[in-house]
Each structure stands twice: as structure tokens, then as C-alpha cells.
C-alpha positions in Angstrom: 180.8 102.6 61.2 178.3 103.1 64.4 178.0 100.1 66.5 174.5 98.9 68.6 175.5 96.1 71.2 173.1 93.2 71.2 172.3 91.4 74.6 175.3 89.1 74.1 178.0 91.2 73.2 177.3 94.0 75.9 177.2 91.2 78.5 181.0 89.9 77.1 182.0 93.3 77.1 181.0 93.6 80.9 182.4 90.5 81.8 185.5 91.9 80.0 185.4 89.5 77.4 189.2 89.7 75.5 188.0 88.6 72.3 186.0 92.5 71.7 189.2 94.2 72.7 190.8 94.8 69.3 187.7 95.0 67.8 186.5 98.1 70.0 190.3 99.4 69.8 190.1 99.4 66.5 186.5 101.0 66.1 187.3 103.6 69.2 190.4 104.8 66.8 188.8 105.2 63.4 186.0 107.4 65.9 183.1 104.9 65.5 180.0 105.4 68.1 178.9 102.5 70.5 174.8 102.5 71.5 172.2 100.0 72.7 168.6 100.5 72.5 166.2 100.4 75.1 165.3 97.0 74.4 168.9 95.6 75.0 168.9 97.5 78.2 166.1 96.4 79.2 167.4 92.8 79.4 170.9 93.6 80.6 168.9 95.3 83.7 166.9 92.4 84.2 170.2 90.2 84.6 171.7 92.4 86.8 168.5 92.7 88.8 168.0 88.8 89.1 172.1 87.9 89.5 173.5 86.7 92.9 175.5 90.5 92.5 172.7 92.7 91.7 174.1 95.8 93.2 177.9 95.2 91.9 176.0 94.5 88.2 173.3 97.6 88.5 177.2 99.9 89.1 179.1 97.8 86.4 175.8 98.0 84.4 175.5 102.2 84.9 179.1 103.0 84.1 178.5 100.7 80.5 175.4 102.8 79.6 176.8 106.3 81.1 179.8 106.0 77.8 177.0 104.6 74.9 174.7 106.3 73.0 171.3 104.9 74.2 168.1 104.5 71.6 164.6 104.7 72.1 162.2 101.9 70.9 160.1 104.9 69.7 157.6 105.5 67.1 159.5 105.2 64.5 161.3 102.3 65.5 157.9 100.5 66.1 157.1 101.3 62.0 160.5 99.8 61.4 159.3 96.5 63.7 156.4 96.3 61.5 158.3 95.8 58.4 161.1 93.6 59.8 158.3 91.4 61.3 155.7 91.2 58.0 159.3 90.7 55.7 160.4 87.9 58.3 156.8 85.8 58.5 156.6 86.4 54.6 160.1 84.2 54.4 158.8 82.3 56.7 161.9 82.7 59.2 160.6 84.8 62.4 162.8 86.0 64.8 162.1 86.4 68.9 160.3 90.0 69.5 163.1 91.7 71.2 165.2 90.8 68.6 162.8 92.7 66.1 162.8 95.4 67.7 166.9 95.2 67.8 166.6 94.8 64.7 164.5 97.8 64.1 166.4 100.6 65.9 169.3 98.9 64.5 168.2 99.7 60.4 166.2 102.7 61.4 169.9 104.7 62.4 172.1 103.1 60.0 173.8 100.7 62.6 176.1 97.6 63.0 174.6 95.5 65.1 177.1 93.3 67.5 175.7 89.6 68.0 176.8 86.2 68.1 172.9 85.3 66.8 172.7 84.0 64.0 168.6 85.2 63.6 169.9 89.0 62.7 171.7 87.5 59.7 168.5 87.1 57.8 166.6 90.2 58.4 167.2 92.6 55.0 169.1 95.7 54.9 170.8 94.9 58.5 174.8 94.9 59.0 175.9 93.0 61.5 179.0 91.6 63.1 180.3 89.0 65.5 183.2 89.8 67.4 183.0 86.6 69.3 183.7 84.5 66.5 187.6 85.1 66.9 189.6 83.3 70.0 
């Protein structure tokens, strides 16, 4: 399996966060591929640009993204938001935006997505996984 970080998980895994490290151990063995999208880093910039350490974040932040596979919100990720959106409203259980699009690049390339939200649980079609969950 190929992993995509959500917001949460990338920021335990930069705070070094020991409940991921036998998850990705285990993943990093059997050869599985970690990735955010755009969207994800996006927000993890904004932190790191509005924390008290902005300049020790932005280098903690680099190294993170320099070992990840990083995916567009793109064109055809923007189609997939469409669908996750209209299938969402018609079940009457919306999810925030950037989560949507998440979400999108998320189902679009077959991924796992890594979250301790509860939201992604609901969209169709989407794996996802909480490696926070354990203690």
C-alpha cells in the first residue's frame, strides 16, 4: 500500500510522534510509498510560517517533503473534488474543502490516506488509516 499524510499525521511525524514509528517501519519494509498533496502542504507551510520557530519548521518542514512523493491538486484531481463533494452534500454529511480535495488526490492515485479525522471515513471508495489511535 501507498500512503498520503493528512495535515495531522505529517505534523506527528515532524514532531516525532512514537506512535507512527512501527507503523512506517513496517510500511518502509514491505516498500510502501509515503506522499502528501499540495493541499496538505500547503497547510503544514502555513504552520511553520506562523510558529514561534518558523525558520527551524520551514528546515524540518523541507527535509519531510524532500523524502515524499508530492501530488498536485491538478485537473484531474479537481474532477475527483467534484464527485467527492456532490456524493457528500447528496448524504448530507459535507466535509471542510481541503479535506475534499485530500480526499480527491487521495482516490484519484489509489492511496491510504493517514488521519485521525474521522470526516474521511465517510467519503466512498477512500482507504484510510489512523496510526494515532494506538499508545
Amino acid at each position: 500500500m501507498n500512503y498520503l499524510f493528512d495535515t495531522n499525521h505529517a505534523i506527528a511525524y515532524l514532531n516525532g510522534d512514537h506512535r507512527l514509528t512501527p507503523y512506517l517501519s513496517a510500511a518502509q519494509r514491505a516498500g510502501s510509498l509515503f506522499s502528501v498533496s499540495t493541499t496538505v502542504l500547503g497547510e503544514l507551510y502555513y504552520g511553520a510560517y506562523a510558529s514561534q520557530r518558523a525558520a527551524d519548521n520551514l528546515i524540518k518542514l523541507a527535509t519531510f517533503a524532500s523524502h515524499l512523493v508530492v501530488f498536485p491538486f491538478d485537473e484531474a484531481a479537481a474532477v475527483e473534488f467534484g464527485k467527492i463533494c456532490a456524493e457528500q452534500r447528496s448524504k448530507g454529511k459535507p466535509i471542510p474543502t481541503a479535506d475534499a480535495q485530500i480526499a480527491a488526490v487521495a482516490r484519484l492515485h489509489d492511496l491510504v490516506v493517514l488521519t485521525n479525522d474521522a470526516h474521511f471515513y465517510v467519503i466512498d471508495a477512500l482507504k484510510v488509516e489512523n496510526w494515532l489511535l494506538s499508545s
